[in-house]
KOLKOLNU-368673 format. One line per 4 residues: their letters; for each residue x, y, z of C-alpha. Coordinates in Angstrom, 2 decimals, always signed. Example, Ala and Ser with C-alpha at 12.3 -4.5 7.8 and 13.67 -1.06 7.14 Angstrom:
% residues 2
AS> +12.30:-4.50:+7.80  +13.67:-1.06:+7.14 .
END
This chain:
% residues 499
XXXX> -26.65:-56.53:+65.64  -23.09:-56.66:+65.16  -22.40:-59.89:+66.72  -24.99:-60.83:+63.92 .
XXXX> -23.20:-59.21:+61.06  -20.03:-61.05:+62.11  -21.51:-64.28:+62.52  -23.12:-64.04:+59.21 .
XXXX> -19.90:-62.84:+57.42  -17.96:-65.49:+58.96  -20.26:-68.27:+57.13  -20.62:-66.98:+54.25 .
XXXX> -16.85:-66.78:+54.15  -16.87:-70.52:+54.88  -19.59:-70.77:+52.83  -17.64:-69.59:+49.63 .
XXXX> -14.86:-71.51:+50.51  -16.92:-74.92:+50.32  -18.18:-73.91:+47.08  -14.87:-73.62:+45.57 .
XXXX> -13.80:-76.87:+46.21  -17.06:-78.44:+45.28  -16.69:-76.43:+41.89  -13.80:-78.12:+41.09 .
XXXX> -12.77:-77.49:+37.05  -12.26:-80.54:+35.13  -8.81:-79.48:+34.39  -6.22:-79.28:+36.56 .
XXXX> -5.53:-75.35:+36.60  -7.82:-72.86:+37.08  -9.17:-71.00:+34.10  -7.36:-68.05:+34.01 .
XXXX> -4.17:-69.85:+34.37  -5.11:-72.08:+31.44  -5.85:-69.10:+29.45  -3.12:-66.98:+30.19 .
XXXX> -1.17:-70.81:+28.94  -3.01:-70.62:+25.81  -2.24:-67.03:+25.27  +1.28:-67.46:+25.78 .
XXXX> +1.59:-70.61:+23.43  -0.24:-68.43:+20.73  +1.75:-65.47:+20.61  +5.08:-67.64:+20.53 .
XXXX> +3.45:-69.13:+17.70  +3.26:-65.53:+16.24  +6.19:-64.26:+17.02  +8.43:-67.44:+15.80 .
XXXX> +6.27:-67.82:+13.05  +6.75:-63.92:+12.04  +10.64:-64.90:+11.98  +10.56:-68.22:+9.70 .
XXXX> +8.81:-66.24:+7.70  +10.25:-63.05:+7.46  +14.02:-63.84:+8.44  +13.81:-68.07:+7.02 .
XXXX> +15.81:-69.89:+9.42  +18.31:-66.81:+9.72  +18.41:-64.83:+13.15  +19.33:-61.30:+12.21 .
XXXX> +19.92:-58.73:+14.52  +18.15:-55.88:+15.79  +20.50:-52.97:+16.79  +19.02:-51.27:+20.15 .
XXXX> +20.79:-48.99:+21.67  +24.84:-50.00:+21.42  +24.23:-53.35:+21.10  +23.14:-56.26:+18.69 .
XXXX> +20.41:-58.52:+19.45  +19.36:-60.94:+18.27  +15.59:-61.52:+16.37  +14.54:-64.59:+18.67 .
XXXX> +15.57:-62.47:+21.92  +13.39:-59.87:+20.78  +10.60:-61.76:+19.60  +10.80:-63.49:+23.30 .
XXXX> +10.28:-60.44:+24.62  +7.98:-59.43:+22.48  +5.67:-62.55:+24.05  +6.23:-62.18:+27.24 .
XXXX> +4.79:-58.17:+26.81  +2.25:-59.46:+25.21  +1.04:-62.24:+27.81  +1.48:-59.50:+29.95 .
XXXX> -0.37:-56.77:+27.96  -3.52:-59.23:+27.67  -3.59:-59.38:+31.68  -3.04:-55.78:+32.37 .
XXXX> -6.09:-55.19:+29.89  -8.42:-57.71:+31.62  -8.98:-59.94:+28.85  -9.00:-62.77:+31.69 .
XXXX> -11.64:-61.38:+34.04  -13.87:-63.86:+34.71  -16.85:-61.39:+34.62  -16.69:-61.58:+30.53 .
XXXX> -15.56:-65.04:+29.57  -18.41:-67.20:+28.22  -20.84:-64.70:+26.68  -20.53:-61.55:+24.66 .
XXXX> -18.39:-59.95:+22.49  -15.95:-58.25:+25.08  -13.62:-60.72:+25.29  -12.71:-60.63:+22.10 .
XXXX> -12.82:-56.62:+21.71  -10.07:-56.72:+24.41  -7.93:-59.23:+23.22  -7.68:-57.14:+19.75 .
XXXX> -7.77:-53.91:+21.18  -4.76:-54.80:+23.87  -2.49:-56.09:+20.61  -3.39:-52.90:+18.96 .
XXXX> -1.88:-50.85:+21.37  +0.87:-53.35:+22.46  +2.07:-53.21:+18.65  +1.35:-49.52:+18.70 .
XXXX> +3.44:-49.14:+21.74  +6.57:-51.02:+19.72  +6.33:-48.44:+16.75  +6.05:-45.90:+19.07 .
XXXX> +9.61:-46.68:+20.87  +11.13:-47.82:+17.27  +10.39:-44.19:+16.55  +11.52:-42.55:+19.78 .
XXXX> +14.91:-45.01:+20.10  +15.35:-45.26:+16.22  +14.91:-48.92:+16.25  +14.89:-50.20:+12.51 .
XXXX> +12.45:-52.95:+13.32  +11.72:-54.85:+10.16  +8.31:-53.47:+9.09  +7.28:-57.62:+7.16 .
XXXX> +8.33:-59.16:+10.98  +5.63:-56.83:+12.36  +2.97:-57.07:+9.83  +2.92:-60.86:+9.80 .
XXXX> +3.43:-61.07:+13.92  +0.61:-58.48:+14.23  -2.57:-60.83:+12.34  -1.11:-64.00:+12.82 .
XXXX> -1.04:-63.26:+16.91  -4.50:-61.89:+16.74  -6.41:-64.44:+14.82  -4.36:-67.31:+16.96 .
XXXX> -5.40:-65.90:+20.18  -9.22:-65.23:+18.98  -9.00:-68.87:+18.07  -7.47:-70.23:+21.35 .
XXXX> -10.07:-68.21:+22.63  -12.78:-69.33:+20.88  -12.19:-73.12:+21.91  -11.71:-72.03:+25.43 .
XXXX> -14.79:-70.60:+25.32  -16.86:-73.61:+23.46  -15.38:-75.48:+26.42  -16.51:-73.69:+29.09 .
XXXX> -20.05:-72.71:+27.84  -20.22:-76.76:+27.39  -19.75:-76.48:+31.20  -22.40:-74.19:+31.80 .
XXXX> -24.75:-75.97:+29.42  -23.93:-78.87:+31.37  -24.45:-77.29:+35.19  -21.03:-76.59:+35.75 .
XXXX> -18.94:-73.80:+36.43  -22.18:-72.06:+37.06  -22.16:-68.92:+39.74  -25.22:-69.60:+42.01 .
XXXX> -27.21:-65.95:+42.34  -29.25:-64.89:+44.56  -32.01:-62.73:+43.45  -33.07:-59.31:+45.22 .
XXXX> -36.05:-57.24:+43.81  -39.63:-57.13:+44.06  -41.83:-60.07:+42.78  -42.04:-59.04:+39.23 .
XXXX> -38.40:-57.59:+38.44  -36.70:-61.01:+40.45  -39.36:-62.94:+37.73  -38.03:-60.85:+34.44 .
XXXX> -34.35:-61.68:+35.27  -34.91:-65.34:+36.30  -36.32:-66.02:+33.30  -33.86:-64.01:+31.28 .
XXXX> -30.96:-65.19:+33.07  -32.55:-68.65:+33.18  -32.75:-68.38:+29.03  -28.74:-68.07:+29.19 .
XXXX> -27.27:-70.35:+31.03  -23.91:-69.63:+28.97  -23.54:-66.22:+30.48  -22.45:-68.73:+33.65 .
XXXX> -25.71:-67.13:+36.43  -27.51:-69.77:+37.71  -30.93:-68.23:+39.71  -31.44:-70.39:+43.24 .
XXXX> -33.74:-68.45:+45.19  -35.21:-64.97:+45.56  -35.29:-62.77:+48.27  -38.41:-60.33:+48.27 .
XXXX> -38.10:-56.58:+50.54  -40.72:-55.69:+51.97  -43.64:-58.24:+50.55  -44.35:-59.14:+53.46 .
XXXX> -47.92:-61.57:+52.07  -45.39:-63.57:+50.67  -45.02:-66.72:+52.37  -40.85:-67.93:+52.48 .
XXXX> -40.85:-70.90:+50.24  -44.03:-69.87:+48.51  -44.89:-71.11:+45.28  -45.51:-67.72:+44.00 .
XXXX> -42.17:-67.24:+41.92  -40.90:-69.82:+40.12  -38.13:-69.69:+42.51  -38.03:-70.37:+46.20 .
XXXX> -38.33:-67.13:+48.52  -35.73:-67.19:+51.17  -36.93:-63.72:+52.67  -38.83:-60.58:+52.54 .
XXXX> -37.59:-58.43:+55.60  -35.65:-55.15:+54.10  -33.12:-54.92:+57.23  -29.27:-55.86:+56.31 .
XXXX> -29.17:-59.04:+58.94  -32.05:-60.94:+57.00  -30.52:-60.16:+53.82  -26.88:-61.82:+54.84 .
XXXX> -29.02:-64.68:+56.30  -30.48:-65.92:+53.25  -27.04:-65.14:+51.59  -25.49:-67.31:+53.91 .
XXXX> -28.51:-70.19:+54.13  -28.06:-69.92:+50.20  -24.73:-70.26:+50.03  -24.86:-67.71:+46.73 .
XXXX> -21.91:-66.36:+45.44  -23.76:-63.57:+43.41  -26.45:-61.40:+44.57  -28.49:-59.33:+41.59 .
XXXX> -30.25:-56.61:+42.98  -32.85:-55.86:+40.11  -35.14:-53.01:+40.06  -37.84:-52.04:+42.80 .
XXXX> -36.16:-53.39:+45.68  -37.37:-51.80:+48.62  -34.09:-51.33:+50.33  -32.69:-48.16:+51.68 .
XXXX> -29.40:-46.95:+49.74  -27.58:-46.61:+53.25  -28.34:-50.58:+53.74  -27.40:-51.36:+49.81 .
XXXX> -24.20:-49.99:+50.32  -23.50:-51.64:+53.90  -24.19:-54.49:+51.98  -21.83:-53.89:+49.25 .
XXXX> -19.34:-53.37:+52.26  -20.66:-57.45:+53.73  -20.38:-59.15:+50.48  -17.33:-57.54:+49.54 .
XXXX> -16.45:-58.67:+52.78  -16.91:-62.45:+52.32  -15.46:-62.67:+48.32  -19.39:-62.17:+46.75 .
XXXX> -20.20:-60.47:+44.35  -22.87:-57.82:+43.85  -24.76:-57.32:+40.77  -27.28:-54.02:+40.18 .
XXXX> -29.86:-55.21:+37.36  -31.67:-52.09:+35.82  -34.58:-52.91:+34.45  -33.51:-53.00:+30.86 .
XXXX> -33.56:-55.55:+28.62  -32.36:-56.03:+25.11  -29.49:-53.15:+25.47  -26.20:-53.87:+24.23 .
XXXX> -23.37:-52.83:+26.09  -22.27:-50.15:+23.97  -25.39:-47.79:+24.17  -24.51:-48.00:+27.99 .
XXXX> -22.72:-45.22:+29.79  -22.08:-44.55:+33.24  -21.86:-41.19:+34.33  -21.21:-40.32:+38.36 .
XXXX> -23.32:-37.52:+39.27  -23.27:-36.18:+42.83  -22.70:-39.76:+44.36  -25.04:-41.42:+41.86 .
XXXX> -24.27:-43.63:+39.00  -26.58:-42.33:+36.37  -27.33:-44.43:+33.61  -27.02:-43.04:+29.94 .
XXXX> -28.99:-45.20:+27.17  -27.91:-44.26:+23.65  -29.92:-44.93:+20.41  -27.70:-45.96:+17.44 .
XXXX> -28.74:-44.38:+14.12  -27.81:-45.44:+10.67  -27.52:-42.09:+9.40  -24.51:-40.02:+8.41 .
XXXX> -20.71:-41.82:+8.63  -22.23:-45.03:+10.15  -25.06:-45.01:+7.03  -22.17:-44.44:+4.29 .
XXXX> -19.48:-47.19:+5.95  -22.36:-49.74:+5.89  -23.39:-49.17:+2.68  -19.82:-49.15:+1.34 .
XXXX> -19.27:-52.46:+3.59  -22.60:-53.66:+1.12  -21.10:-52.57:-1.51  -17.90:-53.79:-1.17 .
XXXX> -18.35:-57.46:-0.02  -21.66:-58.18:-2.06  -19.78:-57.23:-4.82  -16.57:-59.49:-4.17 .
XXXX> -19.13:-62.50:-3.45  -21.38:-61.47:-6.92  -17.54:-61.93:-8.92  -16.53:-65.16:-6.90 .
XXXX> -19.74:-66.76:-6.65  -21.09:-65.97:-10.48  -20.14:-69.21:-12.31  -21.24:-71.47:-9.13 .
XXXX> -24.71:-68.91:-9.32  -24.95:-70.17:-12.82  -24.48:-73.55:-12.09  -27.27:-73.41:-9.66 .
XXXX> -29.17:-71.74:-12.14  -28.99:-74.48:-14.40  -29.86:-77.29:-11.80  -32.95:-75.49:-10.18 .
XXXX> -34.60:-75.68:-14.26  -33.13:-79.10:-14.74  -34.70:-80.49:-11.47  -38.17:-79.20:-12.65 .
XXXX> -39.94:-76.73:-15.12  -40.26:-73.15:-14.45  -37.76:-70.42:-13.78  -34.65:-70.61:-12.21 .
XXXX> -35.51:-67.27:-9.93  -38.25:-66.80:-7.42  -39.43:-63.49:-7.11  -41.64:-62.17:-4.08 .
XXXX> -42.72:-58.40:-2.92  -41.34:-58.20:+0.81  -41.03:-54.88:+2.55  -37.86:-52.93:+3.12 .
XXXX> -36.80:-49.76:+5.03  -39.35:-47.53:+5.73  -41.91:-50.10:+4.59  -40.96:-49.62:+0.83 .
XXXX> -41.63:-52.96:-1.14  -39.40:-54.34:-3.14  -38.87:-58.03:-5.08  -37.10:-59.97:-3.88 .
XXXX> -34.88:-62.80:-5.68  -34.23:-66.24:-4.44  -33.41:-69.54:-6.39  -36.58:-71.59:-7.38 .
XXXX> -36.71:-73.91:-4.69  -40.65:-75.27:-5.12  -42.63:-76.33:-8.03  -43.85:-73.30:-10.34 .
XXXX> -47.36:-73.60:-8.78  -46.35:-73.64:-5.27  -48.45:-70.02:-4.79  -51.42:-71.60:-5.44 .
XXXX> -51.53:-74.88:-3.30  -50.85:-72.86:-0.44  -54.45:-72.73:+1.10  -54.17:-76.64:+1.26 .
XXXX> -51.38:-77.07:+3.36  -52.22:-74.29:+6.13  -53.62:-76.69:+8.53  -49.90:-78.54:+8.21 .
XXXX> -47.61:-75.22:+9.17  -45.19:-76.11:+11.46  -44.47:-72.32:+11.14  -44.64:-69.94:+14.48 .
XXXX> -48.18:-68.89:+14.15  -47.30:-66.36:+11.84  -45.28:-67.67:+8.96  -45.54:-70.53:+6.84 .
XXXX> -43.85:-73.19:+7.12  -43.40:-77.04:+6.90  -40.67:-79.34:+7.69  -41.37:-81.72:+4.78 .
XXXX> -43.03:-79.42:+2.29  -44.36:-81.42:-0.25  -43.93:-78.37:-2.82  -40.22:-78.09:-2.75 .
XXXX> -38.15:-79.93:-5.36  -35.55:-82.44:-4.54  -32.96:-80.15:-5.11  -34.69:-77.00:-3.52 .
XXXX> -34.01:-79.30:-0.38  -30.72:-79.30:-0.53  -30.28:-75.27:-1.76  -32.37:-74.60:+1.09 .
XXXX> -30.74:-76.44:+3.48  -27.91:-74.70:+2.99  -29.02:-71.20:+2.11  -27.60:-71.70:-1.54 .
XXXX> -31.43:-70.28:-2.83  -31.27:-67.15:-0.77  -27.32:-66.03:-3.14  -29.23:-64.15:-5.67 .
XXXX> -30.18:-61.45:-2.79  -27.17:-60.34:-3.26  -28.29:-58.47:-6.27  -31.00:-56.88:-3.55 .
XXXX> -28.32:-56.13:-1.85  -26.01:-54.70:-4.95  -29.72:-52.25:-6.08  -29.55:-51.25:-2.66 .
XXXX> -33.09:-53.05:-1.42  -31.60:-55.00:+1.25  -28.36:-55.34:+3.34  -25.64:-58.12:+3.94 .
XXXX> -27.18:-57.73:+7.51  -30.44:-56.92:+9.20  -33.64:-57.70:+10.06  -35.69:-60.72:+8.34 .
XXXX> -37.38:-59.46:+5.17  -41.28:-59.01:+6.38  -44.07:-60.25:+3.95  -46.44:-57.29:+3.02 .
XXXX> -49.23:-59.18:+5.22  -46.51:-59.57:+8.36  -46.58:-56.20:+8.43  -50.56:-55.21:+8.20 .
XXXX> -50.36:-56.58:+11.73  -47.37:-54.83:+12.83  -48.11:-52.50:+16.50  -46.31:-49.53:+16.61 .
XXXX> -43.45:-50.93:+18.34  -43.32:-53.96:+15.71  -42.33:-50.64:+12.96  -39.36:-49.82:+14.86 .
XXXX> -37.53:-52.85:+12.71  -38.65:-51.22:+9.18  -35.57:-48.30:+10.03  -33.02:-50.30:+8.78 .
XXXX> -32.67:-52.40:+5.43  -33.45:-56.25:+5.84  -31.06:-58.55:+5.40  -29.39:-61.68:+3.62 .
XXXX> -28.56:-62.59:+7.25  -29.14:-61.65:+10.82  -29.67:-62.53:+14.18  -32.82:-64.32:+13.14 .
XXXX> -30.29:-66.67:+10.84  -27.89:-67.14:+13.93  -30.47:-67.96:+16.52  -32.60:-70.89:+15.37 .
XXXX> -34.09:-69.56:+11.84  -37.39:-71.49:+10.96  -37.46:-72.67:+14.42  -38.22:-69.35:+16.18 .
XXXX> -41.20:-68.33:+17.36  -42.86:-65.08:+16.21  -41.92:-63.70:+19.08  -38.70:-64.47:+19.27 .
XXXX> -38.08:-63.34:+15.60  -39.81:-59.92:+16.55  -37.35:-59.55:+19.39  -34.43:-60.33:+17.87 .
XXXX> -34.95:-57.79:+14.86  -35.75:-55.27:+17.28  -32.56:-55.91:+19.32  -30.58:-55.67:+16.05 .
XXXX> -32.11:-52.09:+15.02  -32.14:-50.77:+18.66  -27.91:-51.89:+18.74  -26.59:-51.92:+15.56 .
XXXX> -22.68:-51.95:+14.93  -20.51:-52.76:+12.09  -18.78:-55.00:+14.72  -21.99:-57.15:+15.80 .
XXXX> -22.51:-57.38:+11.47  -18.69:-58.82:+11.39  -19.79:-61.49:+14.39  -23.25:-61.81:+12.69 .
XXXX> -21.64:-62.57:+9.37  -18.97:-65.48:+11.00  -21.87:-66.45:+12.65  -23.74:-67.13:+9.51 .
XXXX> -20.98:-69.58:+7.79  -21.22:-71.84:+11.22  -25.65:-71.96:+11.07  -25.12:-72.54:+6.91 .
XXXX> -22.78:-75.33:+7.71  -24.72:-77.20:+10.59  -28.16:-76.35:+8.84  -30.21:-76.04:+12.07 .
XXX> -33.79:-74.55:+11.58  -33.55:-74.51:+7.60  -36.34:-76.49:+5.82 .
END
């Protein structure tokens, strides 16, 4: 058995080694040396650009210790600690870059303590660093390096999209749990896992290479030498054990030891879906790594700093946005007769209705022609909806392309009927044919946006639209409603799904 072990962990050592040179990146570093390059050209960019416009072309000094020195030697420093800083906090690992909000959380989060570090030893040494060098440095590094970031990212994910830079997985479960994360891996290829074959413990009537699961099965025997068999006949470079696996825990760990062994890596998949990473924690308990899940609830602080975000920003956009409004306003009763506002009972938190107001984007008797046009939805079985709606006015077409009808919910959101962000506002008749589970998105307020708007708008199914609500009221954070809310500005500008 051992001669086995080491045969198999000497080709799938091989193994991993041909797949890096067949994986070759299309530019001539590898990624996290490109990144760390970006990172280092943005926070020069800070640091000199905190100078010119603090100091002008000046280079004052900066008395540490018995000694002047000079601005630009301190803002060098100053970038090389922060390269640094961003390595030492793993905003490189290759684990998060592609998909999800981490990368970005740790890219803020390690300037925030980098810069708090600096006060910290101006206040222990008595350093009179200029307080304007700092607060410009601070933003204008963070927002550079989200940005390099963000095209880093649009590059690789075009990658992905594309079949490349992909990490081939091998899948480990039984038949349904290896079916559930193909197809929800398979839905992402952007998160960089790319499913090539499952391997089945214990289920034995399977036949290797059956068309039972939608991928092939490379092997059902639950002993450690099959297992590193297929890995190695797979040539995988991930292996996802998802739920009911019928493996012993002494052979999952000796092959944790194997993989680790031959550069692999090793994946557990609960059998969760929809959880954000934040209501996950990981407790160790007597050798075990229990899983907490944690239920977010709008209640309390987290109600009253949403609310005042509402409050705040609705407000700012109802001051800034009130003469274009009008404008609008004007056009929608100029384009055709009727009023300028739409109003329609929808359903809000805790199934409350309430009206609510959108620019007149149809003809004033678009409520009753709607029995004629049902055989024509293009909707999602659910909804309403056509692409070329013969009831909506020529310059409904363009407010709705663009969202410009949906501004006036901002006075929804002002009364306190709706949010900036949150679930789709549900007809009264969506909801007569709610389940139970279907309530669960009535705890929160709708919302002008949401994941909904981000995702594909008009052309989601009901399904999809039920699930994404759902995700949004089971994770809710005031961070995902910042990323929601940038999100929004990039789906108004390209107009995908809107008609």
């Amino acid at each position: 058995m051992g001669n086995g072990r080491t045969d198999a962990s000497r080709s799938g050592v091989a193994a991993t080694r041909r797949r890096l040179r067949e994986a070759a990146p299309i530019w001539p570093w590898s990624q996290q040396s490109l990144i760390a390059f970006v990172d280092l050209l943005c926070v020069i960019w800070a640091v000199v650009g905190a100078q010119l416009l603090r100091f002008g072309i000046n280079d004052p000094t900066l008395d540490v210790l018995i000694r002047q020195t000079p601005y630009a030697l301190v803002g060098g420093a100053l970038a090389i600690a922060w390269v640094l800083m961003l390595g030492l906090w793993g905003t490189r690992d290759t684990r998060i870059l592609g998909y999800g909000p981490t990368e970005y959380k740790r890219v803020a989060t390690a300037s925030l303590w980098l810069f708090g570090g600096v006060a910290v030893v101006s206040y222990v040494f008595q350093l009179e660093t200029a307080r304007g060098y700092v607060a410009i440095a601070l933003p204008l590094g963070i927002v550079s390096l989200l940005f390099g970031r963000w095209v880093l990212r649009n590059v690789l994910v075009h990658d992905r999209m594309a079949g490349r830079r992909l990490s081939r997985v091998l899948l480990v479960g039984s038949a349904d749990s290896v079916e559930h994360l193909n197809r929800q891996l398979s839905r992402h290829p952007e998160a960089g896992y790319r499913p090539i074959g499952a391997f089945v413990p214990g289920f034995g009537d399977l036949e290797v290479g059956g068309p039972e699961l939608p991928l092939p099965v490379v092997g059902s025997g639950p002993s450690l030498d099959e297992i590193l068999s297929a890995i190695s006949a797979t040539e995988v470079d991930t292996v996802a054990i998802s739920g009911g696996a019928a493996i012993r825990p002494e052979t999952l760990r000796q092959l944790g030891w194997a993989l680790a062994a031959q550069d692999i890596s090793m994946v557990m998949a609960p059998a969760l879906t929809d959880i954000a990473g934040p209501r996950i924690h990981t407790q160790p308990v007597a050798g075990l790594p229990l899983i907490h899940v944690t239920t977010p609830k709008l209640e309390g602080a987290q109600g009253v700093a949403k609310r005042g975000f509402d409050l705040v920003v609705a407000g700012l956009l109802t001051a800034v946005l009130a003469v274009p409004m009008l404008v609008v306003a004007v056009l929608v009763r100029t384009d055709s007769p009727g009023s300028a506002l739409f109003r329609q009972i929808r359903i809000g938190r805790a199934g409350d209705p309430f009206r609510m107001l959108k620019f007149r984007s149809m003809a004033s008797d678009a409520e009753s022609r709607l029995d004629e046009l049902h055989a024509a939805s293009n909707g999602n079985g659910v909804l309403f909806k056509m692409k070329r709606d013969p009831r909506v006015t020529r310059f409904g077409q363009f407010i709705r392309r663009y969202s410009i009808d949906e501004l006036p919910q901002l006075f929804n959101v002002l009364k306190g009927d709706m949010s900036l962000v949150g679930p789709r506002p549900p007809l009264p008749v969506e909801v007569a044919g709610y389940d139970d589970f279907a309530h669960r998105r009535l705890l929160v307020k709708p919302g002008i946006t949401g994941l909904w708007q981000v995702s594909g708008r008009s052309d989601l199914s009901w399904e999809d639209s039920m699930r994404l609500d759902l995700y949004y009221v089971e994770n809710w954070s005031m961070i995902q409603d910042l990323m929601i809310l940038i999100k929004t500005v990039r789906a108004v500008a390209t107009s995908n799904g809107a008609y």
